[in-house]
SERO-4910 file (N, C-alpha, C, O; in steps of 0.05 Angstrom, whole numbers):
BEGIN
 pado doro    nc1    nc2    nc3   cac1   cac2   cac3    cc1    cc2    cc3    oc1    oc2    oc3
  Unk    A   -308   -139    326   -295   -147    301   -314   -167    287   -323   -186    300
  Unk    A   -320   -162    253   -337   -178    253   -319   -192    225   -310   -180    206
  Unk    A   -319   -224    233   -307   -247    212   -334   -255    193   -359   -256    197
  Unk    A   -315   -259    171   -334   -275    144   -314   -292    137   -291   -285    133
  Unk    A   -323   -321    137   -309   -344    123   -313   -345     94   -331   -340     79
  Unk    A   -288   -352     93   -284   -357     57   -265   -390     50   -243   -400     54
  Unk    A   -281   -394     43   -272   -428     27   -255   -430     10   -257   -415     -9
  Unk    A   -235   -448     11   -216   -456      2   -209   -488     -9   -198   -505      5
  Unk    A   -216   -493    -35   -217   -509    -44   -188   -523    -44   -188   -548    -44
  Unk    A   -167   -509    -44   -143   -509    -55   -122   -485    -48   -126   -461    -47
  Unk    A    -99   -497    -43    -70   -476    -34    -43   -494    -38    -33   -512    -24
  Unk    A    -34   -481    -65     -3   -493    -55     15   -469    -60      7   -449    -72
  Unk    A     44   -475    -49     64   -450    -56     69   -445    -30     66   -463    -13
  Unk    A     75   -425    -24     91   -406     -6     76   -411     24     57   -397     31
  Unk    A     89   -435     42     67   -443     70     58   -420     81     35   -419     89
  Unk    A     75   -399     83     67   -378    111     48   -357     89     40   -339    104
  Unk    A     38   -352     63     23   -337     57      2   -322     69     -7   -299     70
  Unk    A     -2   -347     80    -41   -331     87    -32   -320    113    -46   -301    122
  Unk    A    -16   -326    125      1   -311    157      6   -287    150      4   -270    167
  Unk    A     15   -279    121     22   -252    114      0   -231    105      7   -208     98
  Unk    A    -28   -240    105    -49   -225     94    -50   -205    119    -37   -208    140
  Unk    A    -71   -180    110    -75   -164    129    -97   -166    142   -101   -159    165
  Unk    A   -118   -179    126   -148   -189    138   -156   -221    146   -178   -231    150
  Unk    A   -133   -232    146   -135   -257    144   -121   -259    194   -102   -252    208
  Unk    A   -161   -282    200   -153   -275    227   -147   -306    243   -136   -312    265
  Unk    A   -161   -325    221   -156   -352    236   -160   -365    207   -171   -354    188
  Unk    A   -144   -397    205   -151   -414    181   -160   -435    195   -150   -436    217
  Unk    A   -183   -458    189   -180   -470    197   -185   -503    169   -204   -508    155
  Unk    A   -169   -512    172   -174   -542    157   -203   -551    154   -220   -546    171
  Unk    A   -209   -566    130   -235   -584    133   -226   -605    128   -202   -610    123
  Unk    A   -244   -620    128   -245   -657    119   -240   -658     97   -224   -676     91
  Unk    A   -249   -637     70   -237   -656     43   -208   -639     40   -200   -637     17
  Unk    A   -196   -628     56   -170   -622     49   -175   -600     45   -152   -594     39
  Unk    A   -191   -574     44   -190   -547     34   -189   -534     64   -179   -543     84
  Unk    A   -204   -509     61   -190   -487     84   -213   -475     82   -228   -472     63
  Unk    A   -215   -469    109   -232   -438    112   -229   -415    128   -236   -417    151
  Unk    A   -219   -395    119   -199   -368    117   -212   -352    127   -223   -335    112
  Unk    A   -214   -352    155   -229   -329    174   -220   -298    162   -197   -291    165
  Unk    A   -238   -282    150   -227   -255    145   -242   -236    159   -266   -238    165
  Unk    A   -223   -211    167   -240   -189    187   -243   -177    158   -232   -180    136
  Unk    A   -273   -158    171   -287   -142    148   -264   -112    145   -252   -103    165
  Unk    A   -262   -100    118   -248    -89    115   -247    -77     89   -256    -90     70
  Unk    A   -237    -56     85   -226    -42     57   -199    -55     46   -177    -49     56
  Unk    A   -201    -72     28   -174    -80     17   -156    -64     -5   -163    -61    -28
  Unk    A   -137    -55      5   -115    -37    -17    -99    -61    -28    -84    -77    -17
  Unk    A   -105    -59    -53    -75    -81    -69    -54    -65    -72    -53    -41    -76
  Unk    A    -35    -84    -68    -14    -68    -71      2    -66   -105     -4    -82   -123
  Unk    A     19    -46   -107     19    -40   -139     30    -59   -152     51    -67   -141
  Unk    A     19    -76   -181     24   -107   -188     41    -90   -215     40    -67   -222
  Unk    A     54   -108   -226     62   -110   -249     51   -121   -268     34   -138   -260
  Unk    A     55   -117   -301     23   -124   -322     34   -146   -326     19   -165   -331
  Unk    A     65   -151   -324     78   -176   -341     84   -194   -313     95   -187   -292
  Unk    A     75   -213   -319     82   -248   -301    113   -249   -305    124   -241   -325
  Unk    A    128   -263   -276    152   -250   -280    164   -285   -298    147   -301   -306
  Unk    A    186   -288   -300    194   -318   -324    202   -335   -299    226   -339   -293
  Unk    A    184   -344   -288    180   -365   -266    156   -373   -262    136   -360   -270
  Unk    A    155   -394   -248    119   -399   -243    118   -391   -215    135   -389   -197
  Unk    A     98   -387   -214     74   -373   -192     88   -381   -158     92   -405   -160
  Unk    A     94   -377   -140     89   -373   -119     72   -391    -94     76   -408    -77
  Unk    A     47   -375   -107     29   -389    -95      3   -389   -112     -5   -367   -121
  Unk    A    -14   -416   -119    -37   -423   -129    -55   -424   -112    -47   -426    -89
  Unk    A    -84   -423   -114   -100   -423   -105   -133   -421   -112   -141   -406   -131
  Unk    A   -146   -433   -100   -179   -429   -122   -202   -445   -102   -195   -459    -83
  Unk    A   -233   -440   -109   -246   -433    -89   -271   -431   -109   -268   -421   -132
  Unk    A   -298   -442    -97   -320   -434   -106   -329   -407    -99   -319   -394    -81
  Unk    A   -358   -394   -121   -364   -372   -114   -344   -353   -125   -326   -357   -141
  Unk    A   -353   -327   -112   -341   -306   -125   -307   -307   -110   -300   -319    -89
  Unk    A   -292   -289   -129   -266   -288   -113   -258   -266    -93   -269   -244    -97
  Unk    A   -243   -269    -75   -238   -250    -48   -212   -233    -52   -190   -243    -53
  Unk    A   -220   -207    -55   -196   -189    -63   -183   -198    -28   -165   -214    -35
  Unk    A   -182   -197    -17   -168   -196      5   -151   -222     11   -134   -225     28
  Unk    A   -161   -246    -12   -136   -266    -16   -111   -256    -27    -89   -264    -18
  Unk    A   -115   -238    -47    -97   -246    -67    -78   -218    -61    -58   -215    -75
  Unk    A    -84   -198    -42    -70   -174    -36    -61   -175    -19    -70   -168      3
  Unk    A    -24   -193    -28     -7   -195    -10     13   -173     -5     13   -157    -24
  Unk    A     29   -167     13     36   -143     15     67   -142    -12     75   -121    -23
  Unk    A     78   -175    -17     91   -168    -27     88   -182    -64    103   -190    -82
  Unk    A     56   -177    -59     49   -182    -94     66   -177   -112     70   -152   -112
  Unk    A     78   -188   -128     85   -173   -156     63   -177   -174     53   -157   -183
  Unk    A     53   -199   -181     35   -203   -203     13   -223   -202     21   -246   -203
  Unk    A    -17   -220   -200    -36   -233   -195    -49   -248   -222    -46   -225   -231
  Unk    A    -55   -257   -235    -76   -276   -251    -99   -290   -235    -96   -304   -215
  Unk    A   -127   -283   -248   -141   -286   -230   -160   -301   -258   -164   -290   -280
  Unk    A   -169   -324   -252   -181   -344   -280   -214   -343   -255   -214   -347   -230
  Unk    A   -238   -337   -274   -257   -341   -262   -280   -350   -283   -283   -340   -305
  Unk    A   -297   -371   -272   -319   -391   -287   -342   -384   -272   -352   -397   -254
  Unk    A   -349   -364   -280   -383   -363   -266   -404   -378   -271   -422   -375   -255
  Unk    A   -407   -398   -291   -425   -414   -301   -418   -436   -282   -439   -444   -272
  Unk    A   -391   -454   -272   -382   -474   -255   -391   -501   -267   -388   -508   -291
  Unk    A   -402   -518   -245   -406   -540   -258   -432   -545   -242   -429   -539   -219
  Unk    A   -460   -555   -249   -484   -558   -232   -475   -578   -199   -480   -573   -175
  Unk    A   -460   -601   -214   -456   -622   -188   -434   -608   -171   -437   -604   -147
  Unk    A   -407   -599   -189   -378   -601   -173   -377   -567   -162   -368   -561   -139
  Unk    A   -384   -552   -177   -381   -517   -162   -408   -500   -178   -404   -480   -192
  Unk    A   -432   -510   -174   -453   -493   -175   -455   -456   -171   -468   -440   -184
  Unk    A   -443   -454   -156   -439   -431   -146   -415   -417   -175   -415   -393   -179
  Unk    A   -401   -434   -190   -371   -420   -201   -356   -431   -192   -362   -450   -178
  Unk    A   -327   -421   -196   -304   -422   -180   -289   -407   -200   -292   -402   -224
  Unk    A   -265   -400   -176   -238   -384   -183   -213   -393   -179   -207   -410   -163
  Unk    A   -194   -381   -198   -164   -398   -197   -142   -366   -193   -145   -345   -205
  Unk    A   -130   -370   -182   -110   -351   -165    -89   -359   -174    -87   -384   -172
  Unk    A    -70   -348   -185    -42   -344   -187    -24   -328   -175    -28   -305   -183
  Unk    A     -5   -329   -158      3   -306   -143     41   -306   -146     55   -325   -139
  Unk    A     50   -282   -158     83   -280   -155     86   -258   -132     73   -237   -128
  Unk    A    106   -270   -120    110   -245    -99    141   -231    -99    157   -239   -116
  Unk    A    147   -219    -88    170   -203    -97    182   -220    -71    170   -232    -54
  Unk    A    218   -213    -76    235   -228    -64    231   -217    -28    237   -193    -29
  Unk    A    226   -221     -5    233   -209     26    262   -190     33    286   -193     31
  Unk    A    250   -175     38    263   -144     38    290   -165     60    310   -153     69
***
């Protein structure tokens, strides 16, 4: 099995989320407060989203330098993703970019 870490600047919303991913295999904490989100390599299927944000706020937030990881944001019980991305970033604070995640999820069966 082969893992690729992905950085996490930032997570609030729904605690058990990332427990619910399908490629998601270990998290582990850093020192400034962010995460890094052991993922097994893999084909990610999203699951089918809705175009309209539902009249509540988000779920769960989230954001991260670099490019963004389809395999964050394809939760099994997505309703609706917003995905805000800055490829230019900032030279000192996210050189690389960064991304901002919005996530609604539908109610548990």
């Amino acid at each position: 099995m082969s893992l690729r870490p992905v950085e996490l600047d930032g997570l609030s919303g729904e605690p058990t989320y990332l427990d619910d991913l399908a490629f998601v295999r270990h998290v582990t904490p850093t020192p400034d407060g962010g995460l890094v989100v052991w993922l097994e390599a893999g084909d990610v299927e999203e699951p089918p989203l809705e175009d309209e944000a539902p009249a509540r706020p988000a779920d769960v937030e989230l954001h991260g330098q670099g490019a963004p990881c389809a395999a964050l944001t394809a939760h099994p019980r997505a309703q609706h993703v917003e995905m805000f991305v800055d490829g230019l970033g900032d030279p000192h604070c996210a050189p690389r970019g960064w991304w901002h995640a919005r996530v609604w999820l539908r109610p548990a069966a």
